[in-house]
PDB file of N, CA, C, O and CB in Angstrom:
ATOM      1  N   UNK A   1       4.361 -16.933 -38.003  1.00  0.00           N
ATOM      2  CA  UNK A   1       3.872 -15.699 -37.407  1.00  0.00           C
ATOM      3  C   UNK A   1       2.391 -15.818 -37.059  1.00  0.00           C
ATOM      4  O   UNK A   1       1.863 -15.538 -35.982  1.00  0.00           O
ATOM      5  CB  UNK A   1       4.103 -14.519 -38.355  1.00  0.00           C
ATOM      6  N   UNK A   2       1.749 -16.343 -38.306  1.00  0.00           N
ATOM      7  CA  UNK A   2      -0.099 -16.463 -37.695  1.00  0.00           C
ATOM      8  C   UNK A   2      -0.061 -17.696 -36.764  1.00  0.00           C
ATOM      9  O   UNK A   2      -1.206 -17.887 -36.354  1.00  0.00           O
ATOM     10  CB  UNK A   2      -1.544 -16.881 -39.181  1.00  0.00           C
ATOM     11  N   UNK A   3       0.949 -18.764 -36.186  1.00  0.00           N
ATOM     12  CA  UNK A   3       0.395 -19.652 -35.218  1.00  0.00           C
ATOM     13  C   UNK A   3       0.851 -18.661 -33.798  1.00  0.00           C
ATOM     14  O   UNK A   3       0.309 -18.640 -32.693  1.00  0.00           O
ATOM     15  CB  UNK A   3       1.127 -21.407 -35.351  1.00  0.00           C
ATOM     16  N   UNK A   4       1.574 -18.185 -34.100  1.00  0.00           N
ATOM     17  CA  UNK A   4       2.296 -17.165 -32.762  1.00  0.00           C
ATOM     18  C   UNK A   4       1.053 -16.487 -32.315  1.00  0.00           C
ATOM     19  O   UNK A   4       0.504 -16.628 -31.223  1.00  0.00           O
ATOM     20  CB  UNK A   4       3.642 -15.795 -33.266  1.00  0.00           C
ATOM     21  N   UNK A   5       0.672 -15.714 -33.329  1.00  0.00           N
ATOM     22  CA  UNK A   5      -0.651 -14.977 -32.758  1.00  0.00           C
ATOM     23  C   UNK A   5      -1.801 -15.558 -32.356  1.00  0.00           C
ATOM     24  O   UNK A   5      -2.214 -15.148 -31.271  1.00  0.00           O
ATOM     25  CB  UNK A   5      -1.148 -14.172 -33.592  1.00  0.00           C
ATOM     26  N   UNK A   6      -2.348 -16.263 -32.814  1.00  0.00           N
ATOM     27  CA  UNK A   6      -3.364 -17.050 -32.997  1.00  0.00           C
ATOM     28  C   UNK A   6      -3.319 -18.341 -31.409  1.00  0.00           C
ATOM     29  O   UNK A   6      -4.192 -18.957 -30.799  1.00  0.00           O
ATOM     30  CB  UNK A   6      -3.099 -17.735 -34.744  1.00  0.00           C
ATOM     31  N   UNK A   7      -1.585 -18.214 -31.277  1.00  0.00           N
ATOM     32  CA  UNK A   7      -1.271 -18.641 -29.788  1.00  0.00           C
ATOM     33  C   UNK A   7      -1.578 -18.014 -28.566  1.00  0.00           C
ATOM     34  O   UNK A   7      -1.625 -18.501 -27.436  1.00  0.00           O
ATOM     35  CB  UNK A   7      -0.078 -18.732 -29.641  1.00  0.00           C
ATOM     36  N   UNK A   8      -1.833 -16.563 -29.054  1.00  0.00           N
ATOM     37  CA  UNK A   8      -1.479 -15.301 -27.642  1.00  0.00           C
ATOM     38  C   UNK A   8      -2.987 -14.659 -28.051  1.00  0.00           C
ATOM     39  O   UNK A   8      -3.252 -13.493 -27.759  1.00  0.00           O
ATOM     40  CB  UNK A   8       0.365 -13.776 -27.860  1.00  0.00           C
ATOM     41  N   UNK A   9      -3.921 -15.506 -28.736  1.00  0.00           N
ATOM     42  CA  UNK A   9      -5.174 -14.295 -28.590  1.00  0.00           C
ATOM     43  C   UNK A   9      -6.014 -15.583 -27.846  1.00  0.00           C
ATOM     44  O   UNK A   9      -7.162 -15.183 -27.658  1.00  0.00           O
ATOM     45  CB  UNK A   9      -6.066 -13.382 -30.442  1.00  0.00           C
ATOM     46  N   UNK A  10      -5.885 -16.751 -27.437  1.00  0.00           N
ATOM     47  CA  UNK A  10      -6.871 -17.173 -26.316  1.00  0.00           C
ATOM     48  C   UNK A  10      -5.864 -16.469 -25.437  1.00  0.00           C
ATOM     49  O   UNK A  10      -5.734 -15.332 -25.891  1.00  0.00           O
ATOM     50  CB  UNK A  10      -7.299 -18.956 -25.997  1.00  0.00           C
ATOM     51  N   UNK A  11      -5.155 -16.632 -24.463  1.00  0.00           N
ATOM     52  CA  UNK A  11      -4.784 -16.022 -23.396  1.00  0.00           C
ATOM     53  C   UNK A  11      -5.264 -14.426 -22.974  1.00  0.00           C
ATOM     54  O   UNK A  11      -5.729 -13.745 -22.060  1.00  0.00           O
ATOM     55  CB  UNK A  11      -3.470 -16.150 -23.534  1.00  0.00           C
ATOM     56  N   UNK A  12      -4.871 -14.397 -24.100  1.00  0.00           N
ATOM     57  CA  UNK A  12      -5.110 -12.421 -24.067  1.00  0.00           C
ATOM     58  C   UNK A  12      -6.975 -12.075 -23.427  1.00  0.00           C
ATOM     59  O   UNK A  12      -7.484 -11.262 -22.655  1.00  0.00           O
ATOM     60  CB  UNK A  12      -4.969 -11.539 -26.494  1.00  0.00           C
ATOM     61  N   UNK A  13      -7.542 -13.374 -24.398  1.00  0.00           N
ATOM     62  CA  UNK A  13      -9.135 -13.112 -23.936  1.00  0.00           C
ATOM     63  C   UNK A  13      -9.167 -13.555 -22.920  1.00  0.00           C
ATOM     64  O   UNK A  13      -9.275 -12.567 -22.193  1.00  0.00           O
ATOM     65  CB  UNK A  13     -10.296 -13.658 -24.640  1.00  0.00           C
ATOM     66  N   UNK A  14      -9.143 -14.638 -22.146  1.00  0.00           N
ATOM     67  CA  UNK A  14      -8.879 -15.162 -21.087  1.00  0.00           C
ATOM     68  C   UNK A  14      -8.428 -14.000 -19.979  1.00  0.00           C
ATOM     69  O   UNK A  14      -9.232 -13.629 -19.124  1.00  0.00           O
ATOM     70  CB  UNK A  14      -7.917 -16.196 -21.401  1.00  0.00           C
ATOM     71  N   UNK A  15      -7.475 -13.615 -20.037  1.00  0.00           N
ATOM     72  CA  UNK A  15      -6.946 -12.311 -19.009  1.00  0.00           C
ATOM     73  C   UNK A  15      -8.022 -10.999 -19.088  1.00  0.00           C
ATOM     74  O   UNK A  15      -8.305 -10.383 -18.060  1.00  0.00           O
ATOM     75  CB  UNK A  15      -5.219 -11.660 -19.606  1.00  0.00           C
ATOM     76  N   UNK A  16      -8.458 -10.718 -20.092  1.00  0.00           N
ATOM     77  CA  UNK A  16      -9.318  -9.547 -20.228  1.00  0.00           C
ATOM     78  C   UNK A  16     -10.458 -10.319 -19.548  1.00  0.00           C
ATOM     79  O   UNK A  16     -10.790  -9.781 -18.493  1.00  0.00           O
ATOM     80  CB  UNK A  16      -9.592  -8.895 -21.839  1.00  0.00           C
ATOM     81  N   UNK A  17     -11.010 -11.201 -19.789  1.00  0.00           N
ATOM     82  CA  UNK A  17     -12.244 -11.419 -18.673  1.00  0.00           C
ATOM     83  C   UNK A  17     -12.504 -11.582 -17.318  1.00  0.00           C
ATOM     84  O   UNK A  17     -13.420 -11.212 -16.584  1.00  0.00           O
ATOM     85  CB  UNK A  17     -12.739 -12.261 -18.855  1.00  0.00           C
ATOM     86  N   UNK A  18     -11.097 -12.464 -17.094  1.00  0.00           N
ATOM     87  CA  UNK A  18     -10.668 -11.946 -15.749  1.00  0.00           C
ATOM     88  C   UNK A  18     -10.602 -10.996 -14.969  1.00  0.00           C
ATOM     89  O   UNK A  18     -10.810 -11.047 -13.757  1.00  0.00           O
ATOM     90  CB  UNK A  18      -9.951 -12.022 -15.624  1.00  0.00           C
ATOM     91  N   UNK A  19     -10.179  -9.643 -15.886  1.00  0.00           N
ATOM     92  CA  UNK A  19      -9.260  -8.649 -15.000  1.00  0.00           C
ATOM     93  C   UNK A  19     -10.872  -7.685 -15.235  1.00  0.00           C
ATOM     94  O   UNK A  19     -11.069  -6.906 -14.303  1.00  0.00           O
ATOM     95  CB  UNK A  19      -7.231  -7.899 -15.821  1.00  0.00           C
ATOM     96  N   UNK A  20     -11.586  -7.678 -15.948  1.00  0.00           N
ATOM     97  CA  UNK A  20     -12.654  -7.157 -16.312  1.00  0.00           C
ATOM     98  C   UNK A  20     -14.033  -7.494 -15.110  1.00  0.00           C
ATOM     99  O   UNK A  20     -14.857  -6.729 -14.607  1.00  0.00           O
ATOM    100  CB  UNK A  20     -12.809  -7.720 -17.798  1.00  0.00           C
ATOM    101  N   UNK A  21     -13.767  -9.283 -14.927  1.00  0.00           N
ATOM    102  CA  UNK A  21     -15.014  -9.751 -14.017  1.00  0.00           C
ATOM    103  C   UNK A  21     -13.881  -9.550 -12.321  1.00  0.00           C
ATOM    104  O   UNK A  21     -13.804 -10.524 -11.571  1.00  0.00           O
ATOM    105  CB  UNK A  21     -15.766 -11.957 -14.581  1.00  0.00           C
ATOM    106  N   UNK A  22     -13.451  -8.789 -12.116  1.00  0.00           N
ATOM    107  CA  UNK A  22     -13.111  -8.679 -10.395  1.00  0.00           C
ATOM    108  C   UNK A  22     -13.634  -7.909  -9.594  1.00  0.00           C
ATOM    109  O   UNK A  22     -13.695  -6.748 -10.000  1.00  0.00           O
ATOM    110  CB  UNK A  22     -11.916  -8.350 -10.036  1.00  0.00           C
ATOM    111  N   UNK A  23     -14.020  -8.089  -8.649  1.00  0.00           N
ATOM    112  CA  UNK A  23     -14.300  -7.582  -7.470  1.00  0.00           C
ATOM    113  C   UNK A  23     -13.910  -6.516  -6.915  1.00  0.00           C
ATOM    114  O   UNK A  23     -12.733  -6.587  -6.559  1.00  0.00           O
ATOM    115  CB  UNK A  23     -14.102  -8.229  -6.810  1.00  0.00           C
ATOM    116  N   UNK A  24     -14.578  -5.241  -6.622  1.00  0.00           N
ATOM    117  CA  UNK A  24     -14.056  -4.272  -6.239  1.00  0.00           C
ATOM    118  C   UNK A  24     -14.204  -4.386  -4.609  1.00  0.00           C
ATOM    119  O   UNK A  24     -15.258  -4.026  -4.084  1.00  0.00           O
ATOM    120  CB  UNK A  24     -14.625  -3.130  -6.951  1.00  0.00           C
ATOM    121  N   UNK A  25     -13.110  -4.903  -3.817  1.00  0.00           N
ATOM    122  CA  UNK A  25     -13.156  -4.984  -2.287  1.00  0.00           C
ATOM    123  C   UNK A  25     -11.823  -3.778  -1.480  1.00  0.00           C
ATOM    124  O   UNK A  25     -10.661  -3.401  -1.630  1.00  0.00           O
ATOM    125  CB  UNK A  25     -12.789  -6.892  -1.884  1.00  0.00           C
ATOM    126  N   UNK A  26     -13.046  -3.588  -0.580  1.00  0.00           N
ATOM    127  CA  UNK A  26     -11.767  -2.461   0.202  1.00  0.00           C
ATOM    128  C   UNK A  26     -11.879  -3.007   1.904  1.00  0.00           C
ATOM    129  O   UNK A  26     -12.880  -3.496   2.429  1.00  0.00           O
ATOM    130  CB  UNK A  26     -12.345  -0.205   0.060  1.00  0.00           C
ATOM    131  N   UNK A  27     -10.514  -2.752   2.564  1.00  0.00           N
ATOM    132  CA  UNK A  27     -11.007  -2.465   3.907  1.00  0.00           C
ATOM    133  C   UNK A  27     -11.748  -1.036   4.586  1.00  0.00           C
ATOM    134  O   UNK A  27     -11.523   0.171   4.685  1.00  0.00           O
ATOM    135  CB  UNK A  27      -9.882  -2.690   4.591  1.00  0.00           C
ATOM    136  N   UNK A  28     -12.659  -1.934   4.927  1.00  0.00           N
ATOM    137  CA  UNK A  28     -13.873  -0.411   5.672  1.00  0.00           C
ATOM    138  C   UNK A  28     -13.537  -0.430   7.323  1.00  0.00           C
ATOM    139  O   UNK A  28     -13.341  -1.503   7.894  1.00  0.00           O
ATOM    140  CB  UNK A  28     -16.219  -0.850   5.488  1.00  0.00           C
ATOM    141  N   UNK A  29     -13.495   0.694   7.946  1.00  0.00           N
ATOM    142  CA  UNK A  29     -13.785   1.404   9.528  1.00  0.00           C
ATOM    143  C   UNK A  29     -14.945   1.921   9.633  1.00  0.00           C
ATOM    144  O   UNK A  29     -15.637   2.140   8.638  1.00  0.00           O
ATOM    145  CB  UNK A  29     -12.888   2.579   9.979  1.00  0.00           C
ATOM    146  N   UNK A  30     -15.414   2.253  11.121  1.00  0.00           N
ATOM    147  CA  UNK A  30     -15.802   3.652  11.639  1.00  0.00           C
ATOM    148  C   UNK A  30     -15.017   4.080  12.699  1.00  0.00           C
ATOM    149  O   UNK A  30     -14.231   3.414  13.373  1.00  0.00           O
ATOM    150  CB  UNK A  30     -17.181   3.740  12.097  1.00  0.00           C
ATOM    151  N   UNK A  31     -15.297   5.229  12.780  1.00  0.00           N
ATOM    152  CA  UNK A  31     -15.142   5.852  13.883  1.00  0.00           C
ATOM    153  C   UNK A  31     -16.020   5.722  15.014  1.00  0.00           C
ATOM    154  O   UNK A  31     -16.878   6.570  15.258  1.00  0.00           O
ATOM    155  CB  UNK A  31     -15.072   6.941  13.590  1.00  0.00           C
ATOM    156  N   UNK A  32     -15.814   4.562  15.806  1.00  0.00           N
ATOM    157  CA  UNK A  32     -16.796   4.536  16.845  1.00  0.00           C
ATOM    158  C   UNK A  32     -16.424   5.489  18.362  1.00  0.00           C
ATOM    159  O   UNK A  32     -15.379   6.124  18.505  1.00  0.00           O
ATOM    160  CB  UNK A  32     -16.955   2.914  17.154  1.00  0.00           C
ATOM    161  N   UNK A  33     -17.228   5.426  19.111  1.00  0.00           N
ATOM    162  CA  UNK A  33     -17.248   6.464  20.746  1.00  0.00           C
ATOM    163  C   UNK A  33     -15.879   5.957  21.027  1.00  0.00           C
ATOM    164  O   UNK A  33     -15.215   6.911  21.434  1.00  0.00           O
ATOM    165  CB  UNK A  33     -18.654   6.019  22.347  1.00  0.00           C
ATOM    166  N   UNK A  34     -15.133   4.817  20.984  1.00  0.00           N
ATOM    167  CA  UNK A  34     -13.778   4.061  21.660  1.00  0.00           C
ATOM    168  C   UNK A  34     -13.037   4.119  20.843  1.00  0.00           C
ATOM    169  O   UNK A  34     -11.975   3.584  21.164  1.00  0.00           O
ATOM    170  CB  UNK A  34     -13.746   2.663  22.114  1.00  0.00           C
ATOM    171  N   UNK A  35     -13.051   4.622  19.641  1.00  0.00           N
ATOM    172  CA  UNK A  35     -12.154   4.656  18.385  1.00  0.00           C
ATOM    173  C   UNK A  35     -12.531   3.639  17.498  1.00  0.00           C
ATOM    174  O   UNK A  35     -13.659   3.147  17.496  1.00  0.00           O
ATOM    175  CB  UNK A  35     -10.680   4.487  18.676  1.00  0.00           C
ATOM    176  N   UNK A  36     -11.554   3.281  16.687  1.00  0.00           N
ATOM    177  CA  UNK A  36     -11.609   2.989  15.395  1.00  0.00           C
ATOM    178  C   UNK A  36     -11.796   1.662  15.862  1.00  0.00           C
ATOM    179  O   UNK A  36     -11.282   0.982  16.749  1.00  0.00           O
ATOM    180  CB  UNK A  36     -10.460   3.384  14.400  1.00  0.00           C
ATOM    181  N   UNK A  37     -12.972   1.431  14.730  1.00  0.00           N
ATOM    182  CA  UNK A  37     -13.303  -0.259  14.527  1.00  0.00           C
ATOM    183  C   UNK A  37     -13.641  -0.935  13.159  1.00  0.00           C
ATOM    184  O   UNK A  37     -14.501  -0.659  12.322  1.00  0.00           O
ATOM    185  CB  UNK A  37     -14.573  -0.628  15.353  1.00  0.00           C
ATOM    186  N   UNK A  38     -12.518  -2.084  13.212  1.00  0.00           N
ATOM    187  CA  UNK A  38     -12.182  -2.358  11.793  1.00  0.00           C
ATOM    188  C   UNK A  38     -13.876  -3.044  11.524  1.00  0.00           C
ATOM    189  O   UNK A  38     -14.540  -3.455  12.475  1.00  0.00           O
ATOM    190  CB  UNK A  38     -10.551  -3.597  11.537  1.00  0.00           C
ATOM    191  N   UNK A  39     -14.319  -3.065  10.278  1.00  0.00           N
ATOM    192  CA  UNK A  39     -15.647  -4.076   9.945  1.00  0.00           C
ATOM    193  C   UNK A  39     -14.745  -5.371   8.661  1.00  0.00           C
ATOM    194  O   UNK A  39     -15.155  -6.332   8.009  1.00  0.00           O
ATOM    195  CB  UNK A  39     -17.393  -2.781   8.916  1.00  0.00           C
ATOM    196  N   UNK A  40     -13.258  -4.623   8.843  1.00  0.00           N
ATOM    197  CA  UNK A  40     -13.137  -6.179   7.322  1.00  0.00           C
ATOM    198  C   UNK A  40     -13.250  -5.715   6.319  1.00  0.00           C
ATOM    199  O   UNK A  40     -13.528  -4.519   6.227  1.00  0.00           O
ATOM    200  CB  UNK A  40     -14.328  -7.486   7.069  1.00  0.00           C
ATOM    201  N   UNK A  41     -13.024  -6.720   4.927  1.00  0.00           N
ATOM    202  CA  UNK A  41     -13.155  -6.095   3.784  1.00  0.00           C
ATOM    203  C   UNK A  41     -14.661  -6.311   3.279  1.00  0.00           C
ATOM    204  O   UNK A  41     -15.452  -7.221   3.525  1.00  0.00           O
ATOM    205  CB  UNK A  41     -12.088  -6.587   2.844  1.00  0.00           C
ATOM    206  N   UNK A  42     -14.768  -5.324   2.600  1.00  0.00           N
ATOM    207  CA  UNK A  42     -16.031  -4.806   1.911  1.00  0.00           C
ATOM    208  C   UNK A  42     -15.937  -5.275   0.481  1.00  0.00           C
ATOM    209  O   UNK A  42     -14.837  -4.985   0.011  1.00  0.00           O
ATOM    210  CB  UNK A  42     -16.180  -3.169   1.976  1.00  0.00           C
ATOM    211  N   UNK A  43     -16.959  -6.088  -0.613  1.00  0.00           N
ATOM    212  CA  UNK A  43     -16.852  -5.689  -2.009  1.00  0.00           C
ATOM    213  C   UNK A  43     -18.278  -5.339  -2.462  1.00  0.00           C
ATOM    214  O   UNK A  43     -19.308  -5.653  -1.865  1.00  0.00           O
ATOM    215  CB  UNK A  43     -16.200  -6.840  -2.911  1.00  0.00           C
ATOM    216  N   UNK A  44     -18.171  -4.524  -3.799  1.00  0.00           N
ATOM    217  CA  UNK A  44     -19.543  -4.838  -4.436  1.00  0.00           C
ATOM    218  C   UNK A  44     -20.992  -3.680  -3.852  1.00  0.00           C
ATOM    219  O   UNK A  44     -20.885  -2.592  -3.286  1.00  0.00           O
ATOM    220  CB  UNK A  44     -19.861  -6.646  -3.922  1.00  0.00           C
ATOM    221  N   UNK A  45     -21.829  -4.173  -4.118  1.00  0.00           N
ATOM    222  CA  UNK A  45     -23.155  -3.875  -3.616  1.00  0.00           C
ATOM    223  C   UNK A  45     -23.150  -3.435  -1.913  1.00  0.00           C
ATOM    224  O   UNK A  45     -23.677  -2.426  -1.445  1.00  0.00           O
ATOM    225  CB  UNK A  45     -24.078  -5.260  -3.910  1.00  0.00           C
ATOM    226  N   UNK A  46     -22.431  -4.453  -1.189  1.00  0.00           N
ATOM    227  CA  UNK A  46     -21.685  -4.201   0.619  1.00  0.00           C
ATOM    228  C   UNK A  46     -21.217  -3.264   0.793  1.00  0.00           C
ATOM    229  O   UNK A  46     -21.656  -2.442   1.597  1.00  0.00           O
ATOM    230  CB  UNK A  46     -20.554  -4.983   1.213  1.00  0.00           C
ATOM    231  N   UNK A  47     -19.870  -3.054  -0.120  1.00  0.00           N
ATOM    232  CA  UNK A  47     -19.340  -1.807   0.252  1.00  0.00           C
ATOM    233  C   UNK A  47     -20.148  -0.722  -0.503  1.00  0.00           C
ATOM    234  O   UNK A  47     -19.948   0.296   0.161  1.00  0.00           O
ATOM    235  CB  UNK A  47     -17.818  -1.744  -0.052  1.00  0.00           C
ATOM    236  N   UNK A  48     -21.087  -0.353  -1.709  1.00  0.00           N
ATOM    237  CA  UNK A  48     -21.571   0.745  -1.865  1.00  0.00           C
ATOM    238  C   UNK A  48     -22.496   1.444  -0.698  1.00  0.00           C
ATOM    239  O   UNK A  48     -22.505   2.603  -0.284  1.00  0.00           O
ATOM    240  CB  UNK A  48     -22.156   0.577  -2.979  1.00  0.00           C
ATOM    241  N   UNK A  49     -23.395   0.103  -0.270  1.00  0.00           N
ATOM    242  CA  UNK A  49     -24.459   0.586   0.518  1.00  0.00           C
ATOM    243  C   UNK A  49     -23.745   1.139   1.889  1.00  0.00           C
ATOM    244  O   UNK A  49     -24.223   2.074   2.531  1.00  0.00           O
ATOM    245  CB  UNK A  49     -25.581  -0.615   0.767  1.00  0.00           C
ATOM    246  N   UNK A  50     -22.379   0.354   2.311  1.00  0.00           N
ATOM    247  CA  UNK A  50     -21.941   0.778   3.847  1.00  0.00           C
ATOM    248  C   UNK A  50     -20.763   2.054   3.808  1.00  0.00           C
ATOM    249  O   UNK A  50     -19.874   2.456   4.558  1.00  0.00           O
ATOM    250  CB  UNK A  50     -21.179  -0.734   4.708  1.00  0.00           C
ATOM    251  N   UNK A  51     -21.444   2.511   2.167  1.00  0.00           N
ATOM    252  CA  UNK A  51     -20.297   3.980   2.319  1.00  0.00           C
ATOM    253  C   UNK A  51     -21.660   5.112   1.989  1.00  0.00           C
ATOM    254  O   UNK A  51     -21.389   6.309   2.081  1.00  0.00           O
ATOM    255  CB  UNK A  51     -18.526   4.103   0.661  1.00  0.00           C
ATOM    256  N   UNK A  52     -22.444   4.897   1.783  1.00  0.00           N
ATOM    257  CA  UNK A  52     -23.962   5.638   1.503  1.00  0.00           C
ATOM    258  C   UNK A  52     -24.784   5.416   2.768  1.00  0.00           C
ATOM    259  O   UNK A  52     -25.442   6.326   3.272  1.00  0.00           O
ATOM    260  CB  UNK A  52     -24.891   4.926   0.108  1.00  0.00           C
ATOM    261  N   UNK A  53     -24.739   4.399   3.181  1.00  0.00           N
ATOM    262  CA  UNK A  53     -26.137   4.395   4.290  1.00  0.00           C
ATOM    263  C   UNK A  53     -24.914   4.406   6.039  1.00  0.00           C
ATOM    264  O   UNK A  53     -25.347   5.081   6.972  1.00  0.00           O
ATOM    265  CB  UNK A  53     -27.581   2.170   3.981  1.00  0.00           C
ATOM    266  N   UNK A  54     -23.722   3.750   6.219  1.00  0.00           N
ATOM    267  CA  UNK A  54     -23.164   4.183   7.015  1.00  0.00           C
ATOM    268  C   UNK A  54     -23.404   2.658   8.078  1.00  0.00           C
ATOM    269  O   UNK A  54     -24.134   1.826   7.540  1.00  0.00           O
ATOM    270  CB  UNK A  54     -23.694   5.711   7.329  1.00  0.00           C
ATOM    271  N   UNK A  55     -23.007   2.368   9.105  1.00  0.00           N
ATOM    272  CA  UNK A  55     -22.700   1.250   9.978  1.00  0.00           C
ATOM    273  C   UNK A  55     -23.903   1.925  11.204  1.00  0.00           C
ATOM    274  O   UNK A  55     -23.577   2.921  11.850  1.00  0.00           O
ATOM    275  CB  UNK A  55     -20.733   1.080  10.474  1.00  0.00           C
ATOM    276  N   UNK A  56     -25.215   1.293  11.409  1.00  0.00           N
ATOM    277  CA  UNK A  56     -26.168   1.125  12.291  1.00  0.00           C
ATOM    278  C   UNK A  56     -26.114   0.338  13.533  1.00  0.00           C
ATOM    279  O   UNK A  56     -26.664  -0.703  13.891  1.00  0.00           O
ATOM    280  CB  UNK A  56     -27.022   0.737  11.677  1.00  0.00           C
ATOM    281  N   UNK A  57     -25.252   1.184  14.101  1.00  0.00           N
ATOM    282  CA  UNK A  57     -24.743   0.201  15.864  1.00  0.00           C
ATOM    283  C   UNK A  57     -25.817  -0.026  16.256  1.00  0.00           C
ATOM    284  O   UNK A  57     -26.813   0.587  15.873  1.00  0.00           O
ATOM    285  CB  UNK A  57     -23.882   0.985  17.336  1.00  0.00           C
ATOM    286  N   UNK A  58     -25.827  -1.481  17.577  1.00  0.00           N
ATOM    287  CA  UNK A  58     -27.344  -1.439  18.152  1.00  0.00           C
ATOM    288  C   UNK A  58     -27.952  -0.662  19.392  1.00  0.00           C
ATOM    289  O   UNK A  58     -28.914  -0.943  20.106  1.00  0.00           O
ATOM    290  CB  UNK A  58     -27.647  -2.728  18.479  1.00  0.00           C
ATOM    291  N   UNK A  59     -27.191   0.265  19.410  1.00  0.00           N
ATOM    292  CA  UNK A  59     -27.729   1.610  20.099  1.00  0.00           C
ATOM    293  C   UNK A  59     -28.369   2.322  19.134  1.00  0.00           C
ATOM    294  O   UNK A  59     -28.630   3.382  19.703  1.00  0.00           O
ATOM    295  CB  UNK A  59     -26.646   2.549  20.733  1.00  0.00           C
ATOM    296  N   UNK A  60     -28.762   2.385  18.077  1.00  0.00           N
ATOM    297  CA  UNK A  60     -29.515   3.403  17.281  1.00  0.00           C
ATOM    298  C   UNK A  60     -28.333   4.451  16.640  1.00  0.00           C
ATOM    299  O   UNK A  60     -28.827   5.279  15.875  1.00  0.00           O
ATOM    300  CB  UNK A  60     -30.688   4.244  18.336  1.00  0.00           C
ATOM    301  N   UNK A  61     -27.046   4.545  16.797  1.00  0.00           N
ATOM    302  CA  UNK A  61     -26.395   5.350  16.175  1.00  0.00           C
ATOM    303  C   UNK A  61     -25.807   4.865  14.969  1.00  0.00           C
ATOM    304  O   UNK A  61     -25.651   3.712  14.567  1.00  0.00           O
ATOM    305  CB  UNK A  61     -25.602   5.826  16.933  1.00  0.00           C
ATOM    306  N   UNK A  62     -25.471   6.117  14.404  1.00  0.00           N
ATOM    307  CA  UNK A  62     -25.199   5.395  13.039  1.00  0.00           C
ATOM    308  C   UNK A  62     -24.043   6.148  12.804  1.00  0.00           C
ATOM    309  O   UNK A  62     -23.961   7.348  13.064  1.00  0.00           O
ATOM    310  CB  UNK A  62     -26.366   5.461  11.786  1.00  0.00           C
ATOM    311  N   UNK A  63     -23.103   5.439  12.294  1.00  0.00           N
ATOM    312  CA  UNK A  63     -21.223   6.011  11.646  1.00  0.00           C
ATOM    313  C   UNK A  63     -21.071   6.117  10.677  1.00  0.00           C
ATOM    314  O   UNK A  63     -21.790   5.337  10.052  1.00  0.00           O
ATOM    315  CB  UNK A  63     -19.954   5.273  11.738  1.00  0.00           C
ATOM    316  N   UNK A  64     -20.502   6.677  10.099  1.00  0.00           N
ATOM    317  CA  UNK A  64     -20.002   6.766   9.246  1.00  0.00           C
ATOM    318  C   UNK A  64     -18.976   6.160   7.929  1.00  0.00           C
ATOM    319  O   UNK A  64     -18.418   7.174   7.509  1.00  0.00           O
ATOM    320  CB  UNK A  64     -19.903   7.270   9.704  1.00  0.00           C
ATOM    321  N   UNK A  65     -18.530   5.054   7.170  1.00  0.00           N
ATOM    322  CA  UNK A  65     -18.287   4.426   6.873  1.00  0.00           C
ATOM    323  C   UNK A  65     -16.838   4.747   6.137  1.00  0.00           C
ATOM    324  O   UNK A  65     -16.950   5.434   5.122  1.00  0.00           O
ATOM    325  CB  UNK A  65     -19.256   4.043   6.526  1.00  0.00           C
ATOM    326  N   UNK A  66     -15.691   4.409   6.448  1.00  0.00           N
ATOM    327  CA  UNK A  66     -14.635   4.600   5.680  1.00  0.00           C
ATOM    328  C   UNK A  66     -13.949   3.529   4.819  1.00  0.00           C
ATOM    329  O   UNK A  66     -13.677   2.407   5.247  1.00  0.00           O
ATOM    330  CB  UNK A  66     -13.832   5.065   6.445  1.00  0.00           C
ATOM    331  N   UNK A  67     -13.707   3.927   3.661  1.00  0.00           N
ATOM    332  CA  UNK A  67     -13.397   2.708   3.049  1.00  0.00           C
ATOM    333  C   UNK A  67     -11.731   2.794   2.050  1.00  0.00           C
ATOM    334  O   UNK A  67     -11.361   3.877   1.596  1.00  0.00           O
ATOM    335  CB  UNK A  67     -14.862   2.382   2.042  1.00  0.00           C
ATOM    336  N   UNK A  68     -10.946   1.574   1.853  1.00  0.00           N
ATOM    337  CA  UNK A  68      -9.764   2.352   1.412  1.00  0.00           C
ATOM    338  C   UNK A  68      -8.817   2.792   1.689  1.00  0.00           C
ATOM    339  O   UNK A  68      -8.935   2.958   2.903  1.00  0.00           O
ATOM    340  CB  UNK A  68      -9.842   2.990   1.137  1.00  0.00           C
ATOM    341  N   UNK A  69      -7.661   3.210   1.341  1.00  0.00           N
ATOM    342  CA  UNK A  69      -6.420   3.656   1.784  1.00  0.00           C
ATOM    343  C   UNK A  69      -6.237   4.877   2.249  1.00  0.00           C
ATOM    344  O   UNK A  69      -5.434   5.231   3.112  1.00  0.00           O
ATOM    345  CB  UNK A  69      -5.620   3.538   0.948  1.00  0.00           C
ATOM    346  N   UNK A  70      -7.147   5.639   1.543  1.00  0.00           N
ATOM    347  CA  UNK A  70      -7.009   7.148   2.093  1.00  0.00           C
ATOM    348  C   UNK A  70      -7.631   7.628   3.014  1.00  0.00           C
ATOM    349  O   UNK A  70      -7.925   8.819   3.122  1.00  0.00           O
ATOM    350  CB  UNK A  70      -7.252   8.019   1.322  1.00  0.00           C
ATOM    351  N   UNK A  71      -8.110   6.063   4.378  1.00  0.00           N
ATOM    352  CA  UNK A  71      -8.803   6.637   4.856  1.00  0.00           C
ATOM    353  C   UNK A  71      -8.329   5.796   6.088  1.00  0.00           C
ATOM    354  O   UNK A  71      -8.827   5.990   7.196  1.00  0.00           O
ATOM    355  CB  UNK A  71     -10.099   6.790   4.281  1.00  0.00           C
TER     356      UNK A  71
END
């Protein structure tokens, strides 16, 4: 019984660091003047700032950033 366990607690740590160190990535849009334009997936620090500060076309306008399924 203690080699059984003692079998399944590296794995177990192993998976918890894994599932703990991942990447939070979404697919992001805007709504541009022609419709919808995909930008790709987003993770991390990328996608916080391009759902707060928004997609800066090089006309000076700026969109709005959607990110995710519900969107």
């Amino acid at each position: 019984m203690k080699k059984a366990v003692k079998f399944l607690i590296v794995p177990m740590f192993g998976l918890l660091f894994f599932a703990t160190s991942c990447k939070k990535c979404e697919e992001c849009h805007y709504d541009g003047p022609n419709g919808e334009v995909e930008m790709g997936e987003l993770c991390d620090d990328e996608l916080e700032e391009a759902e707060a500060n928004g997609y800066a076309a090089a006309d000076g306008s700026t969109y709005t950033v959607h990110c995710g399924e519900g969107h």
